[in-house]
Each structure stands twice: as structure tokens, then as C-alpha cells.
Steps between C-alpha positions, in 0.01 A plus 500: 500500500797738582668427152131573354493831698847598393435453166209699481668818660817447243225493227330845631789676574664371133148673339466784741867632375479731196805521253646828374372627197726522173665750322252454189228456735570870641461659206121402490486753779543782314151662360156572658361289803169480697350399794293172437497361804624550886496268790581609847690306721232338714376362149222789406465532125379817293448501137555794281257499158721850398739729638517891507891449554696289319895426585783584238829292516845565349801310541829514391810334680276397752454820588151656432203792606128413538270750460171570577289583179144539407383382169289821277257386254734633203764236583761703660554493859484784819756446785578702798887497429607277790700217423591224717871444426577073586768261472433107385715299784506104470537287775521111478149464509330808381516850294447782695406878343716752786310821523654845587270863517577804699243406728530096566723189396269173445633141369208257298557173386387408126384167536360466124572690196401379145393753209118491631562476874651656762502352847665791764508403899545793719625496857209477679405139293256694294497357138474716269357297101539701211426473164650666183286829427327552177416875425152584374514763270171677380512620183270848409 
């Protein structure tokens, strides 16, 4: 029973550990992201149908700004001007976006990243699903 036991904590802790993401897989971070989903900590789930924000990602040297924008109807995109200036760190088991502003420093783990999906885990366990933003533009 104790081998049985030991086996099945080997076998969640082997699944529960996340690999870093890839050079080529980083560069699917670059370009407009939204909120699809986010689940708190203590497992609450909220759904978002649309966003009035959407997140803007650039990378280069695994060094990079996000940026909060909001999508016009025209296709081009307001912003306040702030940009969150990060650094991509890898550890053994993860990649990690570093972020600096004048006014905080913040660390969140990317636990997925493909060229639909972004999966972002912030400190507090709060996971953050997003999904590659498509604008709408409305033509007159």
C-alpha cells in the first residue's frame, strides 16, 4: 500500500511541474491578448464574453513592455501610455515574465503559451486565461 501511495504522489508531483517555455514558443507572446477566463485561488471562476481592455505584448531578447490598450471601432487602438517594462527569467521548471514600474515590481509565471492561448499565474495563485484578440472593425 505504501509503494501504491508513493507512486501516486511521484505521479502528481511529475504532472503538477510545468516546463519552461521555448524560445519559439515566446515569440507567440508578442501581439494582442484578452481576458477569457480567471480563476481565483480558492477555485472561483469568472467568464469574460468581451473585454473593454485588451493586453499588448512585445518581446525582444526576452525583454518586453505590456500595455494596456483599448480596442476603437476603426481598428486602431487608445492607450494611456504606461508600459509595463518585464524580463522573461527561466528556471528549471518554469518561465517567469519579471515586472519593473515606478510604482511596484511583480513576478508571474506563464504556465501555457501557444499562438491562441495564453495561460499567466500571478502571485496571489490567481490564473489569469487569455485568448488571442481579434479587432472588430466597423466599417461606415
Amino acid at each position: 500500500m505504501k509503494n501504491i501511495l508513493g507512486l501516486f504522489a511521484f505521479s502528481l508531483l511529475a504532472v503538477s511541474c510545468s516546463k519552461p517555455i521555448s524560445a519559439e514558443e515566446l515569440k507567440n507572446l508578442n501581439g494582442y491578448w484578452e481576458i477569457n477566463e480567471v480563476k481565483t485561488a480558492d477555485g472561483d471562476t469568472k467568464e469574460f464574453q468581451s473585454n473593454n481592455n485588451v493586453d499588448f505584448f512585445e518581446l525582444n531578447d526576452l525583454k518586453g513592455t505590456r500595455t494596456k490598450v483599448v480596442p476603437q471601432f476603426d481598428g486602431k487602438n487608445a492607450s494611456n501610455g504606461i508600459k509595463e517594462q518585464f524580463t522573461v527569467l527561466d528556471s528549471a521548471n518554469a518561465t517567469y515574465l519579471k515586472y519593473s514600474t515606478d510604482y511596484a515590481k511583480w513576478t508571474e509565471k506563464v504556465d501555457k503559451l501557444t499562438k491562441d492561448e495564453l495561460v499567466i499565474i500571478n502571485q496571489n495563485d490567481i490564473k489569469y486565461t487569455y485568448k488571442r484578440f481579434t479587432p472588430i472593425v466597423v466599417n461606415e
